[in-house]
C-alpha distance (Angstrom), angle and dihedral (degrees) to the residues before:
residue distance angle dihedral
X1 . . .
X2 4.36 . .
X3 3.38 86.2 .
X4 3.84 101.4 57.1
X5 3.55 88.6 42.5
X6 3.99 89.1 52.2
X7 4.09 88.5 47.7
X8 3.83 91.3 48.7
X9 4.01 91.6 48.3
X10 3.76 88.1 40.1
X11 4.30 93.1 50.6
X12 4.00 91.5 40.0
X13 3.90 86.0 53.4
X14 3.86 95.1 46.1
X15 3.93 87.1 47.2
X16 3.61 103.1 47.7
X17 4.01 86.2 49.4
X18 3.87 91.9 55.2
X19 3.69 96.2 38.5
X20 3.77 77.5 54.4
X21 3.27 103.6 49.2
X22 4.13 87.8 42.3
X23 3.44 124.3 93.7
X24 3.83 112.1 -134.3
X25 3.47 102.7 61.1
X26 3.78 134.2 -115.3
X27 3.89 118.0 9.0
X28 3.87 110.5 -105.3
X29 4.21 89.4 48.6
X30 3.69 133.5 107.4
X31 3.44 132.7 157.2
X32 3.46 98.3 -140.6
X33 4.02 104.3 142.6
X34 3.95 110.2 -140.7
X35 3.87 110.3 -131.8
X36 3.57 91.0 -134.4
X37 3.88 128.1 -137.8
X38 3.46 123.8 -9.3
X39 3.73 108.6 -92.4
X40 4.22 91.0 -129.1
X41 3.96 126.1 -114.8
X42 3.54 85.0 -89.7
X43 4.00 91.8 70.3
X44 3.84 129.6 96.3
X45 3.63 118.2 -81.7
X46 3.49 98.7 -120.4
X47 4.28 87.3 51.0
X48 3.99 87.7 56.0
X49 4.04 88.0 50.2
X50 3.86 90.1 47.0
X51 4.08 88.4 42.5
X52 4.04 86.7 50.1
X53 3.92 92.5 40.1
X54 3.63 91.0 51.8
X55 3.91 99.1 46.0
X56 3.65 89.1 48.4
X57 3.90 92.1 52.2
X58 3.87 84.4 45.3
X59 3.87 101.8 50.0
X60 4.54 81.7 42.6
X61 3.67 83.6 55.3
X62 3.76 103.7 47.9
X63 4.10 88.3 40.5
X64 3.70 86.7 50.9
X65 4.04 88.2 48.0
X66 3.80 87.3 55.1
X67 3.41 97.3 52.2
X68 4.05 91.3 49.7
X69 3.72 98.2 52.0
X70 4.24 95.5 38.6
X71 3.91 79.8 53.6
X72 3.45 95.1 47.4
X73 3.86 94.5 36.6
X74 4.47 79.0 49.4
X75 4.02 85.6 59.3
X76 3.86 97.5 52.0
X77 3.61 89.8 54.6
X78 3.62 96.8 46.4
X79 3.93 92.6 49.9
X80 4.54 87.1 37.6
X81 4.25 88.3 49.6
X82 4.01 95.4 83.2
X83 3.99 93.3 48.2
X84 3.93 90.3 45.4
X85 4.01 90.9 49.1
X86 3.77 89.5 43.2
X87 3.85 87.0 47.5
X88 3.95 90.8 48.3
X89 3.75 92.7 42.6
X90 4.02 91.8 50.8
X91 3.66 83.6 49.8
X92 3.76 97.6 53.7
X93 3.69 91.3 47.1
X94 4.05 90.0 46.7
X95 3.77 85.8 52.7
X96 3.78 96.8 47.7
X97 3.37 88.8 50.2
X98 3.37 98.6 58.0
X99 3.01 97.5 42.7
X100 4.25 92.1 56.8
X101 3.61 93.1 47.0
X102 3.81 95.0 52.8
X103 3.83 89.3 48.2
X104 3.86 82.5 47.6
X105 3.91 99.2 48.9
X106 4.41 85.7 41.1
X107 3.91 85.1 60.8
X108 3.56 103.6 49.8
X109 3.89 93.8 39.4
């Protein structure tokens, strides 16, 4: 139970330094500006092309967004991986331990 608590504090740390040090603000942001309805078949040419033109744009945006925060979200893993393996490793030694001293204090009861 210490150790997930560690790994969250440790991950929480790691992101609020790259969110930081990232320009863009806050994760869970974009500025991606939705085009809105569709302007209907009965609309002007040139306000279905601005329509299309501006969902495009928007679904670019958002796809570009995506590829910012899994990148960013990639980072905080790489820089969390050594505390969770030292975590993991402390608990496999904690658990072998255990484990030897019980078989110790069976024998000599």
């Amino acid at each position: 139970m210490a150790i997930r608590t560690v790994l969250a504090i440790v991950c929480v740390t790691l992101a609020a330094t790259v969110s930081a040090q990232t320009p863009g603000g806050k994760p869970g942001s974009h500025s991606c500006q939705n085009p809105g309805e569709h302007p209907g078949k009965l609309a002007s040419d040139q306000n279905r092309r601005k329509w299309t033109s501006d969902a495009n744009a928007y679904l670019e945006c958002l796809k570009k967004y995506v590829g910012d925060q899994t990148a960013q979200y990639n980072a905080i893993v790489q820089q969390a991986k050594p505390y969770a393996d030292a975590a993991n490793s402390a608990t496999d030694e904690y658990n072998k331990a255990v484990r030897s001293l019980k078989e110790q204090a069976d024998r000599n009861n």
